[in-house]
C-alpha positions as CSV (number, residue, x, y, z in Angstrom):
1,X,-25.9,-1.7,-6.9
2,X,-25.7,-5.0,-5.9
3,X,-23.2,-7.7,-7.0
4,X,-25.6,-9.6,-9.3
5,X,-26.6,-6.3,-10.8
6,X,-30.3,-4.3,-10.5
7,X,-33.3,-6.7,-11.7
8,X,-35.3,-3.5,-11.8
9,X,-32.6,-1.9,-14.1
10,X,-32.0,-4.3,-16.1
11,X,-35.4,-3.9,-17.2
12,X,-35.7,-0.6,-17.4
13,X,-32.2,-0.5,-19.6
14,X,-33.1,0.2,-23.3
15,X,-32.6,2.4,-26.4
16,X,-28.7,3.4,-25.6
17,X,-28.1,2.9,-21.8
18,X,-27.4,-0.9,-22.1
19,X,-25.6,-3.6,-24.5
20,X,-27.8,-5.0,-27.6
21,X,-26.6,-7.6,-29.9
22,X,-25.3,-6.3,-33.0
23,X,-27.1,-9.2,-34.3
24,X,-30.5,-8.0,-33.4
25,X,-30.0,-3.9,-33.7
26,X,-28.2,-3.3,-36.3
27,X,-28.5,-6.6,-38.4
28,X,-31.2,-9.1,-38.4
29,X,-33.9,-9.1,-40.4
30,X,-37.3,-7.9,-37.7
31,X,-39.2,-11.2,-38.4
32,X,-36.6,-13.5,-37.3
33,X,-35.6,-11.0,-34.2
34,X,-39.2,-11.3,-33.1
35,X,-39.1,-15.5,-33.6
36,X,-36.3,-15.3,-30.6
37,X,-38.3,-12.5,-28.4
38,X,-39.8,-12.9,-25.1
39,X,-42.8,-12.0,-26.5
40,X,-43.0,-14.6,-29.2
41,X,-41.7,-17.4,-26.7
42,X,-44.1,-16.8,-23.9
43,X,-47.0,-16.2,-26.2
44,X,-46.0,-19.7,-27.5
45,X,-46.2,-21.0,-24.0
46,X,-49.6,-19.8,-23.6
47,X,-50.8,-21.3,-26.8
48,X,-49.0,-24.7,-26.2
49,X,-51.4,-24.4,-22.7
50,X,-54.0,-23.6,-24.8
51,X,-53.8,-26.7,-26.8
52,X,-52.8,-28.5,-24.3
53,X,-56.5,-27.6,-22.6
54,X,-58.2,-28.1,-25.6
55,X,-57.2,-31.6,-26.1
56,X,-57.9,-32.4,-22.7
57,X,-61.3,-31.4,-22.8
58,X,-62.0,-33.4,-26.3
59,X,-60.8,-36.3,-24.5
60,X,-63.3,-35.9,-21.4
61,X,-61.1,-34.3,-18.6
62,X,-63.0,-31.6,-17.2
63,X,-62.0,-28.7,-18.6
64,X,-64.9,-26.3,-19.7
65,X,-65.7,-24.5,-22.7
66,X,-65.5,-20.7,-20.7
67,X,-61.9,-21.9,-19.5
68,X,-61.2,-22.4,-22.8
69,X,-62.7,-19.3,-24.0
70,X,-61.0,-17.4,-21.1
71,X,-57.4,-18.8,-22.6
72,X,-58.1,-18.0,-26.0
73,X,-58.8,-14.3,-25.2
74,X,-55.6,-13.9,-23.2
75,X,-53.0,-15.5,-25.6
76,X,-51.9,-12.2,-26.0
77,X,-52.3,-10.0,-22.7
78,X,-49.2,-10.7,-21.3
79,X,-48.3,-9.0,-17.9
80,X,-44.1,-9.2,-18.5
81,X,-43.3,-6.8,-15.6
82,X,-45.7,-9.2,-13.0
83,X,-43.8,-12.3,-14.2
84,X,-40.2,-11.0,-13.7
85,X,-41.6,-10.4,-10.5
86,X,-43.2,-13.9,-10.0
87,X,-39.9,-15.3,-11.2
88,X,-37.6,-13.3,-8.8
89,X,-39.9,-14.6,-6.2
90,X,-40.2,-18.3,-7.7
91,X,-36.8,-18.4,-9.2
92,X,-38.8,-20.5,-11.8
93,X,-39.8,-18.8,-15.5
94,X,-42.4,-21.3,-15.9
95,X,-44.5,-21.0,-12.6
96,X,-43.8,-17.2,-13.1
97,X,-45.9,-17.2,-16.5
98,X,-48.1,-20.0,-14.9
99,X,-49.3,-17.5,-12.1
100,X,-49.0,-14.4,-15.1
101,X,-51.5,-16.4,-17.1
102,X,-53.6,-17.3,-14.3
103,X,-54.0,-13.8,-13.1
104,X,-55.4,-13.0,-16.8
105,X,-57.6,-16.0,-16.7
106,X,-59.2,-16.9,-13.1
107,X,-61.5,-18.9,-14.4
108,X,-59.5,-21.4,-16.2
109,X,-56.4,-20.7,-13.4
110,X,-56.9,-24.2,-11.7
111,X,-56.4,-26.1,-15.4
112,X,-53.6,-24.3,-16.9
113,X,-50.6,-26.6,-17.6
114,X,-52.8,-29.1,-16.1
115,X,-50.6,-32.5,-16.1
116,X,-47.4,-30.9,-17.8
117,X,-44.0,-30.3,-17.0
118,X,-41.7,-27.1,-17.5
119,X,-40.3,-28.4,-20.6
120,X,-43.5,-28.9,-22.4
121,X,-43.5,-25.5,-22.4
122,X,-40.1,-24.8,-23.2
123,X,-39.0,-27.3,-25.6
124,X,-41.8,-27.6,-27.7
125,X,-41.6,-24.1,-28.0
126,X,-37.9,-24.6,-29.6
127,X,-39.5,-26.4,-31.6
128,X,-41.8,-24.6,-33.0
129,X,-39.2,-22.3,-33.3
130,X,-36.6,-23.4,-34.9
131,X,-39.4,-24.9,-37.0
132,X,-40.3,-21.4,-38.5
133,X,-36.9,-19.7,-38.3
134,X,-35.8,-22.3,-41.0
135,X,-39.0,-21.2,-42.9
136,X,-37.8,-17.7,-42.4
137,X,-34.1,-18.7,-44.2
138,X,-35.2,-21.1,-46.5
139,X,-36.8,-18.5,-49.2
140,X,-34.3,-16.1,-48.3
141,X,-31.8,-18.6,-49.2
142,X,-33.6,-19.6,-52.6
143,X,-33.6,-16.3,-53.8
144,X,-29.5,-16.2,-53.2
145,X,-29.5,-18.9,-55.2
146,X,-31.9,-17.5,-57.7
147,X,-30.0,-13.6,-58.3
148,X,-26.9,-15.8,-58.5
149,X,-28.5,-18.0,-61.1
150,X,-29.8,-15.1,-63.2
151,X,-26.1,-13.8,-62.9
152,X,-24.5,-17.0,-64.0
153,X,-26.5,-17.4,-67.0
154,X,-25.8,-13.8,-68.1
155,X,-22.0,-14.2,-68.1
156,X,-22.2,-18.1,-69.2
157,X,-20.0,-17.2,-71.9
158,X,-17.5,-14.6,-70.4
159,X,-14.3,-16.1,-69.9
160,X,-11.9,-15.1,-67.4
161,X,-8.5,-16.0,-65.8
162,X,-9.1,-19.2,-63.8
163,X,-6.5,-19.7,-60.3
164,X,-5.6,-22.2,-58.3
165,X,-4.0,-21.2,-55.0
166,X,-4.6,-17.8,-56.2
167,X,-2.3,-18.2,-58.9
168,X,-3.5,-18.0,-62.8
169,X,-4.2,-21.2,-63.8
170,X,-6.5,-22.0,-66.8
171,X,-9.2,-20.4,-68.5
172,X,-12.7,-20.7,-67.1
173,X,-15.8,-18.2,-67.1
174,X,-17.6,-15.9,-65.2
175,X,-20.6,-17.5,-65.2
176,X,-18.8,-21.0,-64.3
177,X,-17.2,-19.9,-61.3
178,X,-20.3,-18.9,-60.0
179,X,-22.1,-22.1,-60.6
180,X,-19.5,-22.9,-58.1
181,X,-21.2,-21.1,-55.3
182,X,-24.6,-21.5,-56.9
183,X,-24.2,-25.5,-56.1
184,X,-22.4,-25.1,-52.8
185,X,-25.7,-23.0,-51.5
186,X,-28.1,-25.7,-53.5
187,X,-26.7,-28.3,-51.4
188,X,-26.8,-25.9,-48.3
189,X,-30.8,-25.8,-49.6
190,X,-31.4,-29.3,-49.3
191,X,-29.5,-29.5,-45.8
192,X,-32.0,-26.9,-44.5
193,X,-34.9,-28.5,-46.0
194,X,-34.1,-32.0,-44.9
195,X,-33.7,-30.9,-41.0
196,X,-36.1,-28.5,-41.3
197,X,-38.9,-31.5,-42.3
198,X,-37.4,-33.9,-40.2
199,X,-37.9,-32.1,-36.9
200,X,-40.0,-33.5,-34.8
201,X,-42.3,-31.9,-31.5
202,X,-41.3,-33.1,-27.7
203,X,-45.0,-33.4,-27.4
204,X,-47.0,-34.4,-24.5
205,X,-44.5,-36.7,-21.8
206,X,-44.6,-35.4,-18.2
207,X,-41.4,-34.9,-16.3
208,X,-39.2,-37.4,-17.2
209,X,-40.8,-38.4,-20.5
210,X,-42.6,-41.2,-19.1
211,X,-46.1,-39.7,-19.6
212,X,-47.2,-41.5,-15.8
213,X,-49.3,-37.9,-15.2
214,X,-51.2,-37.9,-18.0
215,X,-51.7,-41.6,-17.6
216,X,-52.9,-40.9,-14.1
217,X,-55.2,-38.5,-15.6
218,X,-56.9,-40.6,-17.8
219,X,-57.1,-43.4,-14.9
220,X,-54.9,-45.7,-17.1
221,X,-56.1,-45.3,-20.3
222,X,-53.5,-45.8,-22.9
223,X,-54.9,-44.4,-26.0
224,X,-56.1,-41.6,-24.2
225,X,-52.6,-40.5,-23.9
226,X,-51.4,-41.7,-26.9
227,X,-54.3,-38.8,-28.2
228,X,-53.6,-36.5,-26.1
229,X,-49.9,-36.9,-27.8
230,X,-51.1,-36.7,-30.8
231,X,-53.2,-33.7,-30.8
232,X,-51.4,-31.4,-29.4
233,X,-48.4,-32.7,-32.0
234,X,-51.0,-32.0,-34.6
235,X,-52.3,-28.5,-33.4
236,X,-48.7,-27.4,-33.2
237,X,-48.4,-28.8,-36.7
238,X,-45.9,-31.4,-36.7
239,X,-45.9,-34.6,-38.7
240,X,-45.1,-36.3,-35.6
241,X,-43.5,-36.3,-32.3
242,X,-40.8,-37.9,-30.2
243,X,-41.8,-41.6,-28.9
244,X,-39.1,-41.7,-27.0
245,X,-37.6,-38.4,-25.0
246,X,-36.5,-37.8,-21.5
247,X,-36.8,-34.6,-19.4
248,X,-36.1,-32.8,-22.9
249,X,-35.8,-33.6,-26.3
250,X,-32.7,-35.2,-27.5
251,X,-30.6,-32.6,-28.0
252,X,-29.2,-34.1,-30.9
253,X,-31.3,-32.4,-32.9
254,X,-29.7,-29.1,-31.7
255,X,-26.4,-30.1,-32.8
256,X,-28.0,-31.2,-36.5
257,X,-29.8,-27.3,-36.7
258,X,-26.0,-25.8,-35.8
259,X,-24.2,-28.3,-38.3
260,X,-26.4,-27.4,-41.0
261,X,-26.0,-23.6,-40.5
262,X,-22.5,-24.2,-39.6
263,X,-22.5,-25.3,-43.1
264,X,-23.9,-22.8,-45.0
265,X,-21.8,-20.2,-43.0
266,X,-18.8,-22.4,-44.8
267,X,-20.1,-21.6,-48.2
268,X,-21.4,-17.6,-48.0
269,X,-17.6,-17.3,-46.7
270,X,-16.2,-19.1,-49.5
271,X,-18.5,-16.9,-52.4
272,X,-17.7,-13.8,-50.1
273,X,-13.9,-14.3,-50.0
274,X,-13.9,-14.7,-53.9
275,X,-15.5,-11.9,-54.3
276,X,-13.3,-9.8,-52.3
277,X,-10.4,-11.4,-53.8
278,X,-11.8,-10.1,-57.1
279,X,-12.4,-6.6,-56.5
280,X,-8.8,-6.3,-55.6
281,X,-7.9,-7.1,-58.9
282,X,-10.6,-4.8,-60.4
283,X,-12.8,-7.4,-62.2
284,X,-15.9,-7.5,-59.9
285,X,-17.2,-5.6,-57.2
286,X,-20.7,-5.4,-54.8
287,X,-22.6,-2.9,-54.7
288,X,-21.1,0.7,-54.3
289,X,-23.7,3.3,-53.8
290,X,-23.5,6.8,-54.7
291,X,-23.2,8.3,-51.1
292,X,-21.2,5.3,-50.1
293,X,-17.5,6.4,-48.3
294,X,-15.1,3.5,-48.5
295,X,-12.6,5.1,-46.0
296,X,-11.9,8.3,-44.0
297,X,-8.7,8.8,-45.2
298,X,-8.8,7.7,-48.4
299,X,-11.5,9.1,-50.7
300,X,-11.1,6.6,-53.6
301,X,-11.3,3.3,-51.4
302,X,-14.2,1.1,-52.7
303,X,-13.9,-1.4,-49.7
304,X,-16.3,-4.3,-49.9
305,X,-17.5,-4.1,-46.7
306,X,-20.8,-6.0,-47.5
307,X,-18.6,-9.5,-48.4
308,X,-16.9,-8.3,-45.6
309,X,-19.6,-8.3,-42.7
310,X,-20.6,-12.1,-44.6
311,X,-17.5,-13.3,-44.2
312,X,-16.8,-12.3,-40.5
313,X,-20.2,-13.4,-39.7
314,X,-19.8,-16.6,-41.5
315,X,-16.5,-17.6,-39.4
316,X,-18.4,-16.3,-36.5
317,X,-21.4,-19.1,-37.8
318,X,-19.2,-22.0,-38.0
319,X,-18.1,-22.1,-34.4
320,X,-21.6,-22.0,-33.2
321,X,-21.9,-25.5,-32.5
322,X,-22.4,-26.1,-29.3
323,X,-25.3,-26.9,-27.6
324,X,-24.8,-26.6,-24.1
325,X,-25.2,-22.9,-24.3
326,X,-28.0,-23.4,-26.4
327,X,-30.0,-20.4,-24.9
328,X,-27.5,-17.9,-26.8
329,X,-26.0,-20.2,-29.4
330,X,-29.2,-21.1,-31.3
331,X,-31.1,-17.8,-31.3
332,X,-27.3,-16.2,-32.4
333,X,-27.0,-18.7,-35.2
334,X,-30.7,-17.9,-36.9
335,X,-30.1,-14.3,-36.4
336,X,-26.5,-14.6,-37.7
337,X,-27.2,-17.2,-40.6
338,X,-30.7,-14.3,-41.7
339,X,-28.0,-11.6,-41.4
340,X,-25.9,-13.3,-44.2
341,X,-28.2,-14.4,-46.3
342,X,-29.7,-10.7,-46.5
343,X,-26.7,-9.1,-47.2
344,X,-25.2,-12.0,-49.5
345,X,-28.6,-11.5,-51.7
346,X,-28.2,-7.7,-51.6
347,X,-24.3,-8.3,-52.8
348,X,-25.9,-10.9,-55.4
349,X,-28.5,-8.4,-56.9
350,X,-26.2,-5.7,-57.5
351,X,-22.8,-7.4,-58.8
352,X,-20.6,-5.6,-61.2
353,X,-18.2,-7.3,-63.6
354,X,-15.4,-5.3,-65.0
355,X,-14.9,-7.2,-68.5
356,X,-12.3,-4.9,-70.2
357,X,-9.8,-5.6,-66.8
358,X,-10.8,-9.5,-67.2
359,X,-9.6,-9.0,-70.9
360,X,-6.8,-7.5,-69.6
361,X,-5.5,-10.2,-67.4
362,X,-5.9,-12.5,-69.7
363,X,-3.9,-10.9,-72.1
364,X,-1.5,-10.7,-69.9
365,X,-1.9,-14.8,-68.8
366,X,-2.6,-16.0,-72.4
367,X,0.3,-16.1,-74.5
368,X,2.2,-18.7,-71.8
369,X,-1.1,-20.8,-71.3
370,X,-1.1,-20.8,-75.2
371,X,1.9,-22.3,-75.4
372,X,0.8,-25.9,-75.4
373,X,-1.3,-25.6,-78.5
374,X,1.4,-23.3,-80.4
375,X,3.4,-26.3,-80.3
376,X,0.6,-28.8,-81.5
377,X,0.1,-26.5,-84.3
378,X,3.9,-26.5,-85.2
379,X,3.9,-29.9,-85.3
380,X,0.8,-30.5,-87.5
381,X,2.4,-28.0,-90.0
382,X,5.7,-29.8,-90.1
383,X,7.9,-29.0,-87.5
384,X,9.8,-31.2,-84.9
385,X,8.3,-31.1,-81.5
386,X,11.2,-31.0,-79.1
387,X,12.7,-28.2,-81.3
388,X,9.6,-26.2,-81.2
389,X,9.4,-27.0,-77.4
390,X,12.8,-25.4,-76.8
391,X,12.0,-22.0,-78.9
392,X,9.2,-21.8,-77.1
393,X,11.3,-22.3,-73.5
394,X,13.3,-19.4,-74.2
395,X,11.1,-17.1,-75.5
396,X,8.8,-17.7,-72.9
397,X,11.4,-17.1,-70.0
398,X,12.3,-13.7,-71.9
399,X,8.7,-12.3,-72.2
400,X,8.6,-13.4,-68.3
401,X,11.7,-11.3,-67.6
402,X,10.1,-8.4,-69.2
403,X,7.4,-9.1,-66.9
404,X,8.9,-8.9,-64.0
405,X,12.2,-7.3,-64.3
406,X,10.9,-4.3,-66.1
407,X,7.2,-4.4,-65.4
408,X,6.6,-4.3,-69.3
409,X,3.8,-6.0,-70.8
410,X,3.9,-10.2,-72.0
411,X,5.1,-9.9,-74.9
412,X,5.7,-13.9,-75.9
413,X,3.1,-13.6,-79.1
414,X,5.5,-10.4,-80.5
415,X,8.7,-12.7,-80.3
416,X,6.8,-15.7,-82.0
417,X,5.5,-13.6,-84.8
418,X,9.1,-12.4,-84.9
419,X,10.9,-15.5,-85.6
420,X,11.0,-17.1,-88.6
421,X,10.8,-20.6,-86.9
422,X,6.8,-20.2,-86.4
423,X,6.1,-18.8,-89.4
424,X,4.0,-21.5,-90.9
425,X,1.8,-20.8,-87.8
426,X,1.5,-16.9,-87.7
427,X,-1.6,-16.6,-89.4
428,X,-2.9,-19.0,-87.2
429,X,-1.8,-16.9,-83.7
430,X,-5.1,-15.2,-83.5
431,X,-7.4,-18.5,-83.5
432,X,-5.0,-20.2,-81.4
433,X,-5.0,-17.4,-78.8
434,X,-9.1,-16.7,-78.9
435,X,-10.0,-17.1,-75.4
436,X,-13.5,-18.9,-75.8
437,X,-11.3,-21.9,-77.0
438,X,-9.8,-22.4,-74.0
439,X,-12.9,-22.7,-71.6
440,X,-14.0,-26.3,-72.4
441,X,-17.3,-27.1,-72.2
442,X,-17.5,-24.4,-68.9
443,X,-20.7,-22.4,-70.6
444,X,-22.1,-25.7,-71.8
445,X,-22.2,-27.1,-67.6
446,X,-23.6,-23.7,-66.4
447,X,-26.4,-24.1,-68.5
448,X,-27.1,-27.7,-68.3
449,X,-26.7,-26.9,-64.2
450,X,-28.8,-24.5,-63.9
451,X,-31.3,-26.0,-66.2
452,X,-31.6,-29.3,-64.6
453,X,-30.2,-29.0,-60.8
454,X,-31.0,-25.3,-59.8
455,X,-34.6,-24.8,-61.8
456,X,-36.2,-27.9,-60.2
457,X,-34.9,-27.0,-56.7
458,X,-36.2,-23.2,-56.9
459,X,-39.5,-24.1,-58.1
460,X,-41.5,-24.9,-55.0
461,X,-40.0,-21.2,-53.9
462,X,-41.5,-19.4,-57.2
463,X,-43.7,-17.2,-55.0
464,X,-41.5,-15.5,-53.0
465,X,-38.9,-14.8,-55.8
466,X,-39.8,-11.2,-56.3
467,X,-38.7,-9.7,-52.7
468,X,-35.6,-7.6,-52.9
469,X,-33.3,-7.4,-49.9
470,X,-32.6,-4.2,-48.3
471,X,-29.9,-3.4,-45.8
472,X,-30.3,-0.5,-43.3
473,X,-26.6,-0.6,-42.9
């Protein structure tokens, strides 16, 4: 074999005998793998020449109705083994598809990409693609948003141990902490949406953006061009196109699709280390299914390898950001960012919660959190507060010795119901240590969030609520 490797085998190489992105055989929704195929893209070049054609006719070149006919009939007969030949001769993809196309379509041979350049062809197909790859994530993303919702609401009420640095803080609830990631992926929504609408097509500008072909064309006629521009923006169905571009479209824009995937990657790692956190201490786990086998080994490992494969993919997400190598780092950061968002939304319609460990833990958390209020009530019944402040010191350092010198249970409440000190407070011990009263206004926020942030911004997404996500592995 040669050096630079067998063009002939290369093609022929499928199925097991050559490398395939994880991304796009094992992962990757089939929609968005066939947005980034060959087959897509240089179907897209044919029916940006197609429109190209059609415009040009409408505005009195001569291009004929059979040529156009000819064009529309052949969108789709695509000859892939005569253009990797063309190009290995050419050493040019788009004269290869130009001469593929033309070979399909004799007739209209002598008009195809009639006054373009090679990236009207290939940018504008970018375009259109990253165009309907963020239609592909946006539902996708909306129903994350929507199982996590239905999940929050559920659990609104459930309270749970709170941390900060992973270390038990305060009281908060289930159905707060995932208003967390709920807003984090709302904003990651709106961040989609916004570039999503705001991209704009390359359009119609010649080689160095200056549009002088087309104005030779049209012998000089501005608004000529200025239509041609505008109808093949239209046809392609863009708002509106670049006024200003060079050889290519500002590649700006790349870096703005990256950041905002880049972004969401941050958040599904975020929700997906939580949730692994979680499941080590036993209060909530993914999905486990019946047949699953966690490890090899070990026959009772429940390893959550779905937040897993969201995570990893996530970090790998974030340091896509690069658009220089934007032939492999904007097709791997669709397929990546789809890959997450299906498995987060299977992980997200099949959550378990564990209450009786989360009642548990706070059990065990309570009594020293409670400690604060003990001594208000002591001091509303009489007592002195410094006084009550050092009872509480000690006792609290010897149910923490139990704790962790003998591995016994807290045990802080038994000495304060003990000692004579806190007895005008001991029938009081069971109010002051009823979790719900030390969750604020926590079930209160999730449903005024959800109600007024996370409704309205689902809404225009109602119709594609329904579809269930599915993972193959």
């Amino acid at each position: 074999m040669a050096a630079g490797g067998d063009c002939g085998g290369r093609e022929a190489a499928c199925g097991y005998d050559s490398y395939r992105s994880p991304l796009a055989s094992r992962y990757a929704s089939p929609e968005m793998c066939f947005l980034f195929s060959d087959k897509y893209k240089f179907r897209t070049w044919r029916q940006l020449w197609l429109w190209l054609a059609e415009a040009e006719q409408t505005l009195g070149l001569p291009v004929t109705e059979e040529q156009i006919q000819e064009m529309k009939s052949n969108l789709d007969n695509i000859d892939f083994k005569m253009a990797a030949e063309e190009e290995k001769q050419l050493r040019h993809d788009v004269m290869a598809h130009v001469h593929t196309f033309a070979r399909c379509c004799p007739k209209a041979a002598g008009i195809i990409h009639l006054g373009a350049t090679s990236c009207y062809v290939g940018d504008n197909t970018d375009l259109i693609i990253l165009r309907n790859a963020f239609d592909l994530l946006l539902p996708k993303l909306a129903r994350v948003i929507s199982r996590l919702a239905d999940f929050a609401k559920e659990r609104a009420d459930l309270p749970t141990l709170g941390f900060t640095h992973f270390q038990p803080a305060q009281l908060t609830t289930v159905g707060k902490r995932c208003c967390l990631w709920i807003q984090d992926l709302c904003m990651d929504l709106q961040n989609l949406k916004r570039v999503r609408d705001e991209l704009r097509f390359r359009g119609v500008k010649g080689t160095t953006g200056t549009q002088a072909s087309f104005l030779q064309l049209f012998e000089g006629d501005d608004q000529k061009v200025e239509q041609l521009d505008k109808m093949v923006t239209e046809k392609a169905g863009f708002k509106r196109a670049f006024i200003i571009t060079g050889q290519t479209y500002t590649r700006k824009v790349d870096i703005e699709v990256l950041s905002v995937l880049a972004s969401l990657g941050a958040s599904v790692h975020k929700i997906c280390t939580d949730i692994r956190l979680l499941a080590n201490l036993k209060e909530m786990e993914e999905p486990f299914e019946k047949q699953q086998i966690g490890s090899s080994a070990m026959p009772y490992k429940r390893n959550p390898m779905r937040s897993e494969r969201c995570c990893s993919l996530a970090r790998h997400l974030m340091t896509l950001d690069d658009s220089a190598n934007r032939r492999i780092c904007l097709a791997e950061a669709f397929l990546t960012a789809d890959t997450v968002l299906n498995t987060l939304q299977n992980i997200s319609e099949g959550l378990v919660v564990y209450p009786k460990v989360i009642e548990r833990r706070i059990r065990q958390e309570l009594p020293f959190m409670a400690t604060e209020n003990i001594i208000m009530a002591m001091v509303k019944a009489g007592g002195n507060r410094q006084d009550c402040h050092e009872k509480i010191r000690v006792l609290s350092q010897q149910a923490a010795a139990v704790v962790k010198q003998e591995g016994g249970d807290n045990d802080l409440i038994e000495r304060i119901q003990a000692d004579a000190y806190f007895s005008p407070i001991h029938s009081q011990l069971d109010h002051l240590l009823d979790p719900s009263s030390f969750t604020g206004r926590a079930s209160q926020q999730v449903q005024r969030f959800l109600e007024e942030e996370v409704c309205p911004l689902l809404k225009p997404y109602e119709s594609v609520m329904k579809v269930k996500a599915e993972l193959c592995l």
